[in-house]
C-alpha positions as CSV (number, residue, x, y, z in Angstrom):
1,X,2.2,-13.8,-14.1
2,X,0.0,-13.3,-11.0
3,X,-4.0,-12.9,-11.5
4,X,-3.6,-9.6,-9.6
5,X,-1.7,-6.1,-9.6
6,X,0.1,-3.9,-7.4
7,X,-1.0,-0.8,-6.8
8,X,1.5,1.4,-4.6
9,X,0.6,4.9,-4.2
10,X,1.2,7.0,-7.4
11,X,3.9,8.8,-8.6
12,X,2.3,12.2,-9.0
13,X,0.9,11.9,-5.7
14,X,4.2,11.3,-4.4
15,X,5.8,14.3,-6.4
16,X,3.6,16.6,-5.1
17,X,4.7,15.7,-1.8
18,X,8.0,15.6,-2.4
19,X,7.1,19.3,-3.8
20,X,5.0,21.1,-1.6
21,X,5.9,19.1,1.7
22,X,1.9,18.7,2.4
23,X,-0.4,15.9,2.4
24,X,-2.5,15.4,-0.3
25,X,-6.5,16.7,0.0
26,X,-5.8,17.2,3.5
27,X,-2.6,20.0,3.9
28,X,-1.1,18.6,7.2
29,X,2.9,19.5,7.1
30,X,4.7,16.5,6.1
31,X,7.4,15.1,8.7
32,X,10.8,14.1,7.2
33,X,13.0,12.0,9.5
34,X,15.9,9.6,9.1
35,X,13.9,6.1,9.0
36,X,13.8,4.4,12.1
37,X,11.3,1.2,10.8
38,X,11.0,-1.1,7.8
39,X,8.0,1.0,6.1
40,X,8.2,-0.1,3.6
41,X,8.0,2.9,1.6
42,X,4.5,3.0,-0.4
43,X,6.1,4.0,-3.7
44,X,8.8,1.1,-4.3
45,X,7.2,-1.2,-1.7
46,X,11.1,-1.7,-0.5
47,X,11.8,-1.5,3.1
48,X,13.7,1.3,4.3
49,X,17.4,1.0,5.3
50,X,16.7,1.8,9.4
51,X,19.3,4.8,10.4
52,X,20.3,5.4,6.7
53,X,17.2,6.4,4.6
54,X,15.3,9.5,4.2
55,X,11.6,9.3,4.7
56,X,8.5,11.5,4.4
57,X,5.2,10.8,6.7
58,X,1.9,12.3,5.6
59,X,-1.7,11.5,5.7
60,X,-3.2,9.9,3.0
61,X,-6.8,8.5,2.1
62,X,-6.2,4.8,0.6
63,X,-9.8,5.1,-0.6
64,X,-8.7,8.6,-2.2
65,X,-10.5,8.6,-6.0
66,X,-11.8,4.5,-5.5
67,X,-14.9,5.3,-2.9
68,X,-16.4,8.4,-1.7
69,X,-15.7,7.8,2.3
70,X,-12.5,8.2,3.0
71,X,-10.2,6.6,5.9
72,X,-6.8,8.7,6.3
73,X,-4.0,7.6,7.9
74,X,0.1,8.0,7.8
75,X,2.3,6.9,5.4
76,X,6.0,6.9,4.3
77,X,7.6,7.2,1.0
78,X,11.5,7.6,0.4
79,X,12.5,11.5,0.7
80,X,14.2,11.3,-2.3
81,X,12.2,10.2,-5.9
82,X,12.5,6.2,-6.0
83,X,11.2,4.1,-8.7
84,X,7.5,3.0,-8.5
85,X,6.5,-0.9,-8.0
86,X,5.6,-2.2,-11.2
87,X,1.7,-3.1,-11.1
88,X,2.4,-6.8,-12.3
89,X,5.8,-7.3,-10.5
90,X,3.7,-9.5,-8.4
91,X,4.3,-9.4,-4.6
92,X,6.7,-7.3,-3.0
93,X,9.9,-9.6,-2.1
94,X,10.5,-6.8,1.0
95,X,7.6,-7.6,2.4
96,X,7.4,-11.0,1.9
97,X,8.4,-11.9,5.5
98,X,6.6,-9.2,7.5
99,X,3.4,-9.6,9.0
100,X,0.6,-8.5,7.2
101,X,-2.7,-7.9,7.0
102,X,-5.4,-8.2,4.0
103,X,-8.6,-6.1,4.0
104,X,-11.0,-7.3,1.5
105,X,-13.4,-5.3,-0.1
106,X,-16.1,-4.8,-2.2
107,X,-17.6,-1.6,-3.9
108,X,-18.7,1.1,-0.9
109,X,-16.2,-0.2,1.1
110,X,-18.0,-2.5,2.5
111,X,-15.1,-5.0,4.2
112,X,-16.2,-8.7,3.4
113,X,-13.1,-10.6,4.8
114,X,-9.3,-10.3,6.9
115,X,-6.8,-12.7,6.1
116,X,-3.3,-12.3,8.5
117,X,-0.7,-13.7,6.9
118,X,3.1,-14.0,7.9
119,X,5.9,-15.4,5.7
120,X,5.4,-17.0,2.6
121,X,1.6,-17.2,3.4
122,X,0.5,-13.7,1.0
123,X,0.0,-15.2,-2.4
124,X,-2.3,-18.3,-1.6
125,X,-4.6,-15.8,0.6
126,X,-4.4,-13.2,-2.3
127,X,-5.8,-15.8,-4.6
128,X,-8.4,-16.9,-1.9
129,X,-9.4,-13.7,-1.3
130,X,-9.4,-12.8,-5.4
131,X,-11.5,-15.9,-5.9
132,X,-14.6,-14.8,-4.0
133,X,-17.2,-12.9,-6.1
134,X,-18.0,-10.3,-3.4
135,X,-14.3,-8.8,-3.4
136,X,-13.5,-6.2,-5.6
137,X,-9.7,-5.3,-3.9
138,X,-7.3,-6.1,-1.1
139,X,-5.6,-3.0,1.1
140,X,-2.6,-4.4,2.8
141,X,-1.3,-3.5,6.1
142,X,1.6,-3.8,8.4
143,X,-0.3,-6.4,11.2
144,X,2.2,-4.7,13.7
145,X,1.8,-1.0,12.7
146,X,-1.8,-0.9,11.3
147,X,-0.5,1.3,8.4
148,X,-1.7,1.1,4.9
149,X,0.6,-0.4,2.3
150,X,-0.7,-1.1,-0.7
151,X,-4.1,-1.9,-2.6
152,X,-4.4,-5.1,-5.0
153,X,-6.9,-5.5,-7.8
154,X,-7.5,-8.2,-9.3
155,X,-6.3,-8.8,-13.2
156,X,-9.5,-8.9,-15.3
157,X,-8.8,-11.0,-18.6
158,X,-10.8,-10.9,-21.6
159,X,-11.7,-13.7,-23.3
Protein backbone atom coordinates (compact mmCIF):
# COMPACT_ATOMS: atom_id res chain seq x y z
CA UNK A 1 0.00 0.00 0.00
CA UNK A 2 1.42 3.37 -0.96
CA UNK A 3 2.26 6.11 1.88
CA UNK A 4 0.03 8.46 -0.16
CA UNK A 5 -3.60 8.90 -1.73
CA UNK A 6 -5.14 9.88 -4.80
CA UNK A 7 -7.25 12.55 -4.88
CA UNK A 8 -9.08 13.01 -8.38
CA UNK A 9 -11.63 15.65 -8.42
CA UNK A 10 -14.93 14.64 -6.61
CA UNK A 11 -17.82 13.01 -7.60
CA UNK A 12 -20.33 15.68 -6.64
CA UNK A 13 -18.29 18.17 -8.19
CA UNK A 14 -18.40 16.27 -11.24
CA UNK A 15 -22.25 15.63 -11.10
CA UNK A 16 -23.01 18.96 -10.86
CA UNK A 17 -21.31 19.46 -14.02
CA UNK A 18 -22.55 16.86 -15.68
CA UNK A 19 -25.95 18.59 -14.45
CA UNK A 20 -25.98 22.11 -14.96
CA UNK A 21 -23.21 22.18 -17.80
CA UNK A 22 -21.25 25.05 -15.71
CA UNK A 23 -18.10 25.28 -14.01
CA UNK A 24 -18.07 25.12 -10.49
CA UNK A 25 -17.74 28.70 -8.39
CA UNK A 26 -17.02 30.25 -11.45
CA UNK A 27 -20.31 29.65 -14.10
CA UNK A 28 -18.33 29.54 -17.47
CA UNK A 29 -20.42 27.15 -20.03
CA UNK A 30 -18.83 23.89 -20.16
CA UNK A 31 -17.59 22.65 -23.70
CA UNK A 32 -18.40 19.01 -24.66
CA UNK A 33 -16.45 17.64 -27.59
CA UNK A 34 -15.51 14.20 -28.79
CA UNK A 35 -11.90 13.76 -27.12
CA UNK A 36 -9.18 14.55 -29.25
CA UNK A 37 -6.09 14.01 -26.36
CA UNK A 38 -5.26 11.50 -23.61
CA UNK A 39 -6.66 13.75 -20.60
CA UNK A 40 -6.80 11.84 -18.76
CA UNK A 41 -10.11 12.43 -17.40
CA UNK A 42 -9.74 13.92 -13.62
CA UNK A 43 -12.46 11.65 -12.25
CA UNK A 44 -11.18 7.95 -13.23
CA UNK A 45 -7.59 9.20 -13.94
CA UNK A 46 -8.01 6.93 -17.30
CA UNK A 47 -7.02 8.32 -20.52
CA UNK A 48 -9.51 9.08 -22.93
CA UNK A 49 -10.15 6.88 -25.97
CA UNK A 50 -8.99 9.82 -28.79
CA UNK A 51 -11.97 10.02 -31.53
CA UNK A 52 -14.30 7.81 -29.36
CA UNK A 53 -15.01 9.32 -25.90
CA UNK A 54 -17.10 12.02 -24.70
CA UNK A 55 -15.54 14.84 -22.72
CA UNK A 56 -16.46 17.89 -20.72
CA UNK A 57 -13.89 20.95 -20.34
CA UNK A 58 -14.55 23.47 -17.52
CA UNK A 59 -12.58 25.65 -15.24
CA UNK A 60 -11.78 24.52 -12.03
CA UNK A 61 -9.77 25.76 -8.91
CA UNK A 62 -7.42 22.75 -7.72
CA UNK A 63 -6.91 24.78 -4.52
CA UNK A 64 -10.89 24.97 -4.36
CA UNK A 65 -11.76 24.30 -0.38
CA UNK A 66 -7.68 23.38 0.49
CA UNK A 67 -6.26 27.27 0.39
CA UNK A 68 -8.02 30.47 0.13
CA UNK A 69 -6.09 31.72 -3.36
CA UNK A 70 -7.24 30.04 -5.96
CA UNK A 71 -5.57 29.13 -9.45
CA UNK A 72 -8.26 28.06 -12.10
CA UNK A 73 -7.60 26.41 -15.01
CA UNK A 74 -9.37 23.73 -17.59
CA UNK A 75 -10.12 20.32 -17.08
CA UNK A 76 -11.77 17.28 -18.57
CA UNK A 77 -13.86 14.62 -17.11
CA UNK A 78 -15.73 11.76 -19.21
CA UNK A 79 -19.33 13.18 -20.47
CA UNK A 80 -20.96 10.36 -19.24
CA UNK A 81 -20.66 9.39 -15.14
CA UNK A 82 -17.44 7.12 -14.75
CA UNK A 83 -16.23 5.56 -11.67
CA UNK A 84 -14.06 7.65 -9.38
CA UNK A 85 -10.10 6.65 -8.69
CA UNK A 86 -9.92 5.00 -5.58
CA UNK A 87 -7.85 7.26 -3.06
CA UNK A 88 -5.40 4.31 -2.14
CA UNK A 89 -5.43 2.60 -5.69
CA UNK A 90 -2.02 4.05 -5.75
CA UNK A 91 -0.71 5.65 -9.02
CA UNK A 92 -2.76 5.85 -11.96
CA UNK A 93 -1.48 2.88 -14.48
CA UNK A 94 -2.87 5.51 -17.50
CA UNK A 95 -0.69 7.80 -16.68
CA UNK A 96 2.11 6.00 -15.83
CA UNK A 97 4.04 6.69 -19.06
CA UNK A 98 3.11 10.34 -19.71
CA UNK A 99 5.05 13.15 -18.76
CA UNK A 100 4.33 14.73 -15.73
CA UNK A 101 4.85 17.14 -13.54
CA UNK A 102 4.86 17.36 -9.50
CA UNK A 103 4.08 20.64 -7.65
CA UNK A 104 4.86 20.42 -4.10
CA UNK A 105 3.35 22.30 -1.59
CA UNK A 106 2.96 23.34 1.68
CA UNK A 107 0.09 25.13 3.58
CA UNK A 108 -0.65 28.83 1.77
CA UNK A 109 0.39 27.40 -1.25
CA UNK A 110 3.53 28.20 -0.88
CA UNK A 111 5.38 25.79 -3.77
CA UNK A 112 8.62 24.33 -2.12
CA UNK A 113 9.79 21.94 -4.98
CA UNK A 114 9.06 20.53 -8.98
CA UNK A 115 9.97 17.11 -9.77
CA UNK A 116 9.42 16.14 -13.89
CA UNK A 117 9.10 12.79 -14.13
CA UNK A 118 8.53 10.48 -17.30
CA UNK A 119 7.91 6.74 -17.32
CA UNK A 120 8.18 4.66 -14.41
CA UNK A 121 9.94 7.65 -12.53
CA UNK A 122 6.43 8.98 -10.38
CA UNK A 123 6.47 6.83 -7.34
CA UNK A 124 10.24 7.23 -6.13
CA UNK A 125 9.74 11.17 -6.63
CA UNK A 126 6.29 10.95 -4.86
CA UNK A 127 8.11 9.42 -1.88
CA UNK A 128 10.94 12.01 -2.21
CA UNK A 129 8.79 14.62 -2.31
CA UNK A 130 6.37 13.06 0.66
CA UNK A 131 9.54 12.60 2.74
CA UNK A 132 10.35 16.35 3.18
CA UNK A 133 8.75 18.07 6.24
CA UNK A 134 7.87 21.25 4.43
CA UNK A 135 5.37 19.45 1.86
CA UNK A 136 2.05 19.08 2.83
CA UNK A 137 0.67 17.83 -1.05
CA UNK A 138 1.62 17.14 -4.57
CA UNK A 139 -0.67 18.67 -7.72
CA UNK A 140 0.17 16.73 -10.75
CA UNK A 141 0.26 18.00 -14.20
CA UNK A 142 0.48 17.00 -17.77
CA UNK A 143 4.40 18.45 -18.44
CA UNK A 144 3.16 18.81 -22.17
CA UNK A 145 -0.30 20.51 -21.52
CA UNK A 146 0.27 22.31 -18.16
CA UNK A 147 -3.19 21.01 -16.96
CA UNK A 148 -4.03 19.97 -13.49
CA UNK A 149 -4.55 16.31 -12.88
CA UNK A 150 -4.67 15.24 -9.63
CA UNK A 151 -3.59 16.25 -6.02
CA UNK A 152 -1.78 13.64 -3.57
CA UNK A 153 -1.61 13.72 0.20
CA UNK A 154 0.25 12.00 1.99
CA UNK A 155 -1.15 8.90 4.31
CA UNK A 156 -0.85 9.95 7.89
CA UNK A 157 -0.54 6.74 10.26
CA UNK A 158 -1.21 6.66 13.75
CA UNK A 159 0.83 4.95 15.89
Amino acid sequence: MPNYRVVALPDDIATTVRETLKSPGYGHPVHSEVATGHGPCRVCLRAFRIGRDRRLLFTYDPFRDLEPMPLPGPVFIHESPCERHKEGGGFPRDLVGHKLTLNAYTRGRKLVNVRYVTDGEAEAAIDALLSRVDVDYIHVRDTDAGCYDFRIDRVVTRA
